[in-house]
SERO-925859 format. One record per atom (N, C-alpha, C): residue number from 1; atom name; x, y, z. Coordinates in Angstrom, 3 decimals, always signed. Example, Ala and Ser with C-alpha at 12.3 -4.5 7.8 and 13.67 -1.06 7.14 Angstrom:
BEGIN
1 N +13.190 -5.690 +7.800 $
1 CA +12.300 -4.500 +7.800 $
1 C +13.200 -3.300 +7.800 $
2 N +12.850 -2.250 +7.080 $
2 CA +13.670 -1.060 +7.140 $
2 C +12.900 +0.030 +7.870 $
This chain:
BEGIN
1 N +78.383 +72.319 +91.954 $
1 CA +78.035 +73.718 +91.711 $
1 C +78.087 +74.482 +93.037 $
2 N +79.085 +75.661 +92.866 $
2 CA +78.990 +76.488 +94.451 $
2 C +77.637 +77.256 +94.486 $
3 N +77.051 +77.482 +95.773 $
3 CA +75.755 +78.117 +95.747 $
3 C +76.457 +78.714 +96.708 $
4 N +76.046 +80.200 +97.062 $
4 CA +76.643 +81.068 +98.055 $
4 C +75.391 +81.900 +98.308 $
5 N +74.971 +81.459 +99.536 $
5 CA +74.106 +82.270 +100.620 $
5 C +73.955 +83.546 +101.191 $
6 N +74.091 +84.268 +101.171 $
6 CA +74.669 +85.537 +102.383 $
6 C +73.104 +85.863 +103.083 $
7 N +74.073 +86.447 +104.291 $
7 CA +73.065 +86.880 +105.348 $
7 C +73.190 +87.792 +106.205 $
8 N +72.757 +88.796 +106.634 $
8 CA +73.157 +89.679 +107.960 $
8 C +72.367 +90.919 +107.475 $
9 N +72.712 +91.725 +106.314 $
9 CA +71.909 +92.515 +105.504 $
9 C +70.505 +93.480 +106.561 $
10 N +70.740 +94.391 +106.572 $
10 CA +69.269 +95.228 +107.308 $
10 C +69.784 +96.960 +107.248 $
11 N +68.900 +97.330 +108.156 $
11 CA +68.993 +98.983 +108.343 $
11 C +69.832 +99.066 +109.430 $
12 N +70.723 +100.105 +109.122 $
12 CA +71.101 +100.808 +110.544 $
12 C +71.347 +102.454 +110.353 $
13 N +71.663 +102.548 +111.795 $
13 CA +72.011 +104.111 +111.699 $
13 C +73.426 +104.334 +111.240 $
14 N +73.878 +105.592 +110.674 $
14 CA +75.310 +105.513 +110.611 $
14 C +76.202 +105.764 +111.457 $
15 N +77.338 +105.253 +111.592 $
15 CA +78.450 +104.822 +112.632 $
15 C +77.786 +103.551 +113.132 $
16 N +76.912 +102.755 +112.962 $
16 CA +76.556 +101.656 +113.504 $
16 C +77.467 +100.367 +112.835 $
17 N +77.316 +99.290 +113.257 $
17 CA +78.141 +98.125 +112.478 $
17 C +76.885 +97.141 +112.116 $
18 N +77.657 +96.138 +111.054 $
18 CA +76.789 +95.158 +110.500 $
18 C +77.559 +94.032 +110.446 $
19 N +77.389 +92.584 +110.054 $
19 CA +78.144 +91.617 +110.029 $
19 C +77.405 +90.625 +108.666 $
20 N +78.216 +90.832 +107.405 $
20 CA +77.495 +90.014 +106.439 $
20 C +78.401 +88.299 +106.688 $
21 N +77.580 +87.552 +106.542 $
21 CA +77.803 +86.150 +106.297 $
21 C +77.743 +85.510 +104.927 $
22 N +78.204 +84.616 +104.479 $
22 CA +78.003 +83.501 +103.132 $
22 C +78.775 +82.126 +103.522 $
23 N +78.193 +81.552 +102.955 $
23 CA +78.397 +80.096 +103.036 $
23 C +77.593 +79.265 +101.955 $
24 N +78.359 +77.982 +101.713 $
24 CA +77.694 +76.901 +100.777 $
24 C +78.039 +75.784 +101.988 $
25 N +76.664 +75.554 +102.112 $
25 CA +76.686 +74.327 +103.024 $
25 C +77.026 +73.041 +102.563 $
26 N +77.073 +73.202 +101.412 $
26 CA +77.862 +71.506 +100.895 $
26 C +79.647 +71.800 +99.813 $
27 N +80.580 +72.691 +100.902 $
27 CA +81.309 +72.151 +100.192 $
27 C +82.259 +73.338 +101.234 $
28 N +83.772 +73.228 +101.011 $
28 CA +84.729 +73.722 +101.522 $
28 C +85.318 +74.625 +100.637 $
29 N +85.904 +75.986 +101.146 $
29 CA +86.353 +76.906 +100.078 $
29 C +88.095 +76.810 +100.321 $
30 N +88.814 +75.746 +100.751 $
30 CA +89.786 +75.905 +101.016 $
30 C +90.604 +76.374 +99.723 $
31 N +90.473 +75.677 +98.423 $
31 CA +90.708 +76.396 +97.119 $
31 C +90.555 +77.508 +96.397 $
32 N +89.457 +78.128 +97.391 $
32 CA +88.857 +79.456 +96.792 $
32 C +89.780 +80.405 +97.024 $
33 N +88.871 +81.703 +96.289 $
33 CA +89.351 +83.134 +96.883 $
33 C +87.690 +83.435 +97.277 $
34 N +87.757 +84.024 +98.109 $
34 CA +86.168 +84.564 +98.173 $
34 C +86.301 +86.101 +98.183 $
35 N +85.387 +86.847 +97.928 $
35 CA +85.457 +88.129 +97.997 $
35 C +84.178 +88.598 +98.155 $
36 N +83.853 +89.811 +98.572 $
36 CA +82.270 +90.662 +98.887 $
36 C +82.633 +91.914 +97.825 $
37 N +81.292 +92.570 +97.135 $
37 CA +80.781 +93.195 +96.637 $
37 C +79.588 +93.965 +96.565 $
38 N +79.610 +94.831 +96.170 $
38 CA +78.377 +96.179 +96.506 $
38 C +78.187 +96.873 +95.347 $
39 N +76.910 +96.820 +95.166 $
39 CA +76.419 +97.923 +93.717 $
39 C +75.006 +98.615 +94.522 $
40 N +75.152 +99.824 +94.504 $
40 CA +74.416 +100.674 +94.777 $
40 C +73.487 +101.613 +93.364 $
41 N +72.204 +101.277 +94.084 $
41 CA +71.005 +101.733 +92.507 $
41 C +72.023 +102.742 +92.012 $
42 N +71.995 +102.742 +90.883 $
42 CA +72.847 +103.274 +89.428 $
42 C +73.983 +103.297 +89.399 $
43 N +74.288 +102.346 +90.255 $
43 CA +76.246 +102.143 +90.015 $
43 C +76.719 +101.105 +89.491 $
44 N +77.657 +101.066 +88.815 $
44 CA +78.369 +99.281 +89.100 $
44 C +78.600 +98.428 +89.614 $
45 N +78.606 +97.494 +89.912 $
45 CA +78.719 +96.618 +90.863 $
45 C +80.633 +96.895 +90.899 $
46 N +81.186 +97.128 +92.475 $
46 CA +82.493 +97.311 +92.934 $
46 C +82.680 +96.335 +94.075 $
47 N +84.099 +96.424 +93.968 $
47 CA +84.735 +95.390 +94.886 $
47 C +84.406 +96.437 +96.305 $
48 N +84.839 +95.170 +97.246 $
48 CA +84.699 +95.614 +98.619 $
48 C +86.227 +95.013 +99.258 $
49 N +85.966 +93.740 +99.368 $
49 CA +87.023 +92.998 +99.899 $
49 C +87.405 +91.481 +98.857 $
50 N +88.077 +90.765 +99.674 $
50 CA +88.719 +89.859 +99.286 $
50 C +89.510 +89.229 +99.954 $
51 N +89.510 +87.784 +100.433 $
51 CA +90.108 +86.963 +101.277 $
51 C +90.759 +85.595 +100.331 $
52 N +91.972 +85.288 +100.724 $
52 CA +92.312 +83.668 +99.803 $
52 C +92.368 +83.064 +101.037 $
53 N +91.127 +81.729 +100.791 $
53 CA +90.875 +81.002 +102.302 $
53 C +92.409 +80.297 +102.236 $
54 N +92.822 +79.563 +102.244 $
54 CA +94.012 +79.305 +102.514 $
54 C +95.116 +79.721 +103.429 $
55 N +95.289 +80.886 +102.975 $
55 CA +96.109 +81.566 +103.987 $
55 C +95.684 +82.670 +104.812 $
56 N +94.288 +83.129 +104.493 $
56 CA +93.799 +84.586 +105.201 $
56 C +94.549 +86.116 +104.652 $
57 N +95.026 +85.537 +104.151 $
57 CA +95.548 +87.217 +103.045 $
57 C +94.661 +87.936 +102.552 $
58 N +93.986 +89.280 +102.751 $
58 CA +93.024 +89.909 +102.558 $
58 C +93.483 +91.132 +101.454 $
59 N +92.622 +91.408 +100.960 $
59 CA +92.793 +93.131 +100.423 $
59 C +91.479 +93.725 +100.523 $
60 N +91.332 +95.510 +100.375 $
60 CA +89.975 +95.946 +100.555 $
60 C +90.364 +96.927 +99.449 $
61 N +89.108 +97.485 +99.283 $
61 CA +89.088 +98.809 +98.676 $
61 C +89.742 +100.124 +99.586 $
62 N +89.752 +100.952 +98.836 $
62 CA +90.566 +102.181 +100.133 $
62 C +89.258 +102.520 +100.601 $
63 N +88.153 +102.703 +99.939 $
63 CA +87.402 +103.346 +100.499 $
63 C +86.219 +102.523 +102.001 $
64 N +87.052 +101.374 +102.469 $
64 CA +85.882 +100.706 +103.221 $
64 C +87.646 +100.203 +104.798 $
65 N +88.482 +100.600 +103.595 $
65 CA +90.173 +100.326 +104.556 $
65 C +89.549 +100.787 +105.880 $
66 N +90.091 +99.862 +107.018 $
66 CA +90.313 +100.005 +108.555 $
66 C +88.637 +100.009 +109.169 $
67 N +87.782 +99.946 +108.580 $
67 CA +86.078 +100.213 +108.873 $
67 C +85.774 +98.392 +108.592 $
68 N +85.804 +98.098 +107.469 $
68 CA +85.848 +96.836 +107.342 $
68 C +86.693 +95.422 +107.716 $
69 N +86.207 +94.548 +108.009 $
69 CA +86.957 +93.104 +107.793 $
69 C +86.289 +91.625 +107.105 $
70 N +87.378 +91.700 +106.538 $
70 CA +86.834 +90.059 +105.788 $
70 C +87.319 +89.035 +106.240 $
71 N +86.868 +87.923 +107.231 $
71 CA +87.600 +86.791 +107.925 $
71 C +86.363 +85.560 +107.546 $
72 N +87.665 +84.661 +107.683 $
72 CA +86.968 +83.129 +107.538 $
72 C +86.237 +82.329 +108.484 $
73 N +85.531 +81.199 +108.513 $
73 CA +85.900 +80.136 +109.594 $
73 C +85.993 +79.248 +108.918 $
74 N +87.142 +78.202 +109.096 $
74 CA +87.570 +77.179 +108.641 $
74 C +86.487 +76.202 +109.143 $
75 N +85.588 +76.088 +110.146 $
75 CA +84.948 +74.801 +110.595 $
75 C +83.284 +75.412 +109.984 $
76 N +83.069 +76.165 +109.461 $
76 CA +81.792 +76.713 +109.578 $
76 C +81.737 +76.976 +108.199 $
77 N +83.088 +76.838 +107.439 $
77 CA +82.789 +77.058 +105.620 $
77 C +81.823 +78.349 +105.438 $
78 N +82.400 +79.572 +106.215 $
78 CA +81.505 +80.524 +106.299 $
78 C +82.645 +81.403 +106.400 $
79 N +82.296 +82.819 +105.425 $
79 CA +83.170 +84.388 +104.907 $
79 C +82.194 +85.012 +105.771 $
80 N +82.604 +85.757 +106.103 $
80 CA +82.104 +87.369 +107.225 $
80 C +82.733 +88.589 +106.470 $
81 N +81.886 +89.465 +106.717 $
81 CA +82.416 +91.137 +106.352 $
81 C +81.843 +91.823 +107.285 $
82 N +82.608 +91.986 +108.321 $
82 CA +82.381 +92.679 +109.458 $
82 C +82.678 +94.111 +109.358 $
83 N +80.956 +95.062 +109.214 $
83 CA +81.241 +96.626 +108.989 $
83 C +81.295 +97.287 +110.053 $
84 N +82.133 +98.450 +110.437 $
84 CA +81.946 +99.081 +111.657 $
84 C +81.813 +100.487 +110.959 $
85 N +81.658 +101.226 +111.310 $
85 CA +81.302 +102.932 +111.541 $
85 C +81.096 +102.967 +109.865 $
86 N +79.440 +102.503 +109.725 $
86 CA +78.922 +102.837 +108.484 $
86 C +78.668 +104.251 +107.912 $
87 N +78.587 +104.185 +106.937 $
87 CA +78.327 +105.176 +105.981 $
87 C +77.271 +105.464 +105.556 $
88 N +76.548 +106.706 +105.031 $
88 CA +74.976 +106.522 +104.148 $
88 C +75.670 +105.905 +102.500 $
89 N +76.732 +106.279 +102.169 $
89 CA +77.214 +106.049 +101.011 $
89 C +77.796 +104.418 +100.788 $
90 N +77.463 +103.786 +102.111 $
90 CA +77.970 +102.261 +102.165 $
90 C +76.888 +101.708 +101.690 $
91 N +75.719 +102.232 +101.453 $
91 CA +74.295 +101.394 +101.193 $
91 C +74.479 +101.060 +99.886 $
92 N +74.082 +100.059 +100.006 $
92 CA +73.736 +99.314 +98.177 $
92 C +73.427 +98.110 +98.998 $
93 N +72.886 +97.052 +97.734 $
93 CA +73.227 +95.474 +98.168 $
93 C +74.711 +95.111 +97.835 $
94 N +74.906 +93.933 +98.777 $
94 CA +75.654 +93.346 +98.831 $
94 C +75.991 +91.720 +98.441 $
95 N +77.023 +91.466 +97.788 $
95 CA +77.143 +90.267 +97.148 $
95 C +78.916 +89.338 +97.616 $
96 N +78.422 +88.327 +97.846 $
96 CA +79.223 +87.120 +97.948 $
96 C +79.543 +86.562 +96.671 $
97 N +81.080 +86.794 +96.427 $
97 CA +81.394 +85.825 +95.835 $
97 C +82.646 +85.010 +95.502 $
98 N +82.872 +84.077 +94.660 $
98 CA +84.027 +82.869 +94.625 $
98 C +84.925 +82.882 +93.583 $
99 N +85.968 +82.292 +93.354 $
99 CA +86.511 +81.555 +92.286 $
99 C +87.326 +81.002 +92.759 $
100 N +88.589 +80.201 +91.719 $
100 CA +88.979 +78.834 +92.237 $
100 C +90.513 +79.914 +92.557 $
101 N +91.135 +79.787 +93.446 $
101 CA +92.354 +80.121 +93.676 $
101 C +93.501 +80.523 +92.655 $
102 N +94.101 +81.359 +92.586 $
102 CA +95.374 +81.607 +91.509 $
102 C +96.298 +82.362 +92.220 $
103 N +97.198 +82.915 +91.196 $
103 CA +98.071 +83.293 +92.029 $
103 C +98.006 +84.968 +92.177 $
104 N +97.025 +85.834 +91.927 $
104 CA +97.001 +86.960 +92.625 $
104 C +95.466 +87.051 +92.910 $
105 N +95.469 +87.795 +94.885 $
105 CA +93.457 +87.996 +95.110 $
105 C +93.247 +88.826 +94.003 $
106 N +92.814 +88.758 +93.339 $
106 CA +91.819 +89.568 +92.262 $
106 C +90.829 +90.289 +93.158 $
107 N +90.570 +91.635 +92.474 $
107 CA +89.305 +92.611 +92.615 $
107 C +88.188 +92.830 +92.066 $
108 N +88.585 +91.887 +90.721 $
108 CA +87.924 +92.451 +89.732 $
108 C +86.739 +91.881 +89.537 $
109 N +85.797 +92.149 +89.421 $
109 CA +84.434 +91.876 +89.210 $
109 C +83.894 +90.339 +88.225 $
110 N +85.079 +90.617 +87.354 $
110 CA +84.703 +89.773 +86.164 $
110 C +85.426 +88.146 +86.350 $
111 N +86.424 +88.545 +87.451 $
111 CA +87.491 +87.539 +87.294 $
111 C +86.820 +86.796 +88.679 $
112 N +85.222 +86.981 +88.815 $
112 CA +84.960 +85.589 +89.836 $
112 C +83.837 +84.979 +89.515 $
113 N +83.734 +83.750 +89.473 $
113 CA +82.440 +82.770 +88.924 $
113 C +81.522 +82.837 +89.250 $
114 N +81.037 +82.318 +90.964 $
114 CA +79.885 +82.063 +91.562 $
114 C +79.873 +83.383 +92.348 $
115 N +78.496 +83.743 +92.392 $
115 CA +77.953 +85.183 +93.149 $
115 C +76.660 +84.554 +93.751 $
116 N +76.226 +85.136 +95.234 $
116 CA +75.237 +85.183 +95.914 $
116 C +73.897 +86.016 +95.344 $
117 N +72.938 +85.628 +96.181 $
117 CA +71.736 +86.297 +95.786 $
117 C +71.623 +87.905 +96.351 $
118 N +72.556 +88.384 +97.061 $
118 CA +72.939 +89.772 +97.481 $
118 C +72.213 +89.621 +98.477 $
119 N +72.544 +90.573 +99.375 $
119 CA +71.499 +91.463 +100.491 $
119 C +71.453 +92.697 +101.050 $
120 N +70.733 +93.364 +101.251 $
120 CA +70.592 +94.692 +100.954 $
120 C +71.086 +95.162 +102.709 $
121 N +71.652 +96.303 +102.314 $
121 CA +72.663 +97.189 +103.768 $
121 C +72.245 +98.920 +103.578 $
122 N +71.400 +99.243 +104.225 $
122 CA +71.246 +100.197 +104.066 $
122 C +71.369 +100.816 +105.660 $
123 N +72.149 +102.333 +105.233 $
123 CA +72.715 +102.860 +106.164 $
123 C +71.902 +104.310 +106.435 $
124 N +71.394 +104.800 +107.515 $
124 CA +70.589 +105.923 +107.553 $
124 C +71.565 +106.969 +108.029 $
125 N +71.168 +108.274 +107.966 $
125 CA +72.003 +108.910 +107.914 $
125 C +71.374 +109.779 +109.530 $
């Protein structure tokens, strides 16, 4: 069973950066796709990013394009979403999550299995 952790989550000011983490300490995502997600009180839960560990092929939303990055570490079985020049409108929690590899990164919300316990990013204005 994948369990996915995340961590980094706090306050900042805006234009400040943040660095979310996830990891399952007992297992390798080399099969995966991993991706991050954000639902902000009364929204849907929306994509953010998306990485296929394998090769590092990424996609984002437009709205987080060139501000964000989603990178791996292969020895640390650990996804990053490295935010730079935040937003007040970037706040929501944030969620980690998986599925097993195919042949296109998916965005879609529905099309991934295992999800984290979120952590909350709130951006002051």
């Amino acid at each position: 069973q994948v369990q996915l952790v995340e961590s980094g989550g706090g306050l900042v000011q805006a234009g400040g950066s943040l660095t979310l983490s996830c990891a399952d300490s007992g297992r390798t995502f080399s099969s995966y796709h991993m991706g991050w997600f954000r639902q902000a009180p009364g929204k849907e839960r929306e994509f953010v990013a998306a990485i296929r560990w394998s090769t590092g092929i990424t996609v984002y939303a437009d709205s987080v394009k060139g501000r964000f990055t989603i990178s791996r570490d292969n020895a640390k079985n650990t996804v990053y979403l490295r935010m730079n020049s935040l937003k007040p409108e970037d706040t929501a929690v944030y969620y980690c999550a998986a599925r097993r590899s195919s042949v296109f990164l998916s965005s879609s919300v529905n099309e991934y299995t295992y999800w984290g316990q979120g952590t909350q990013v709130t951006v002051s204005s």
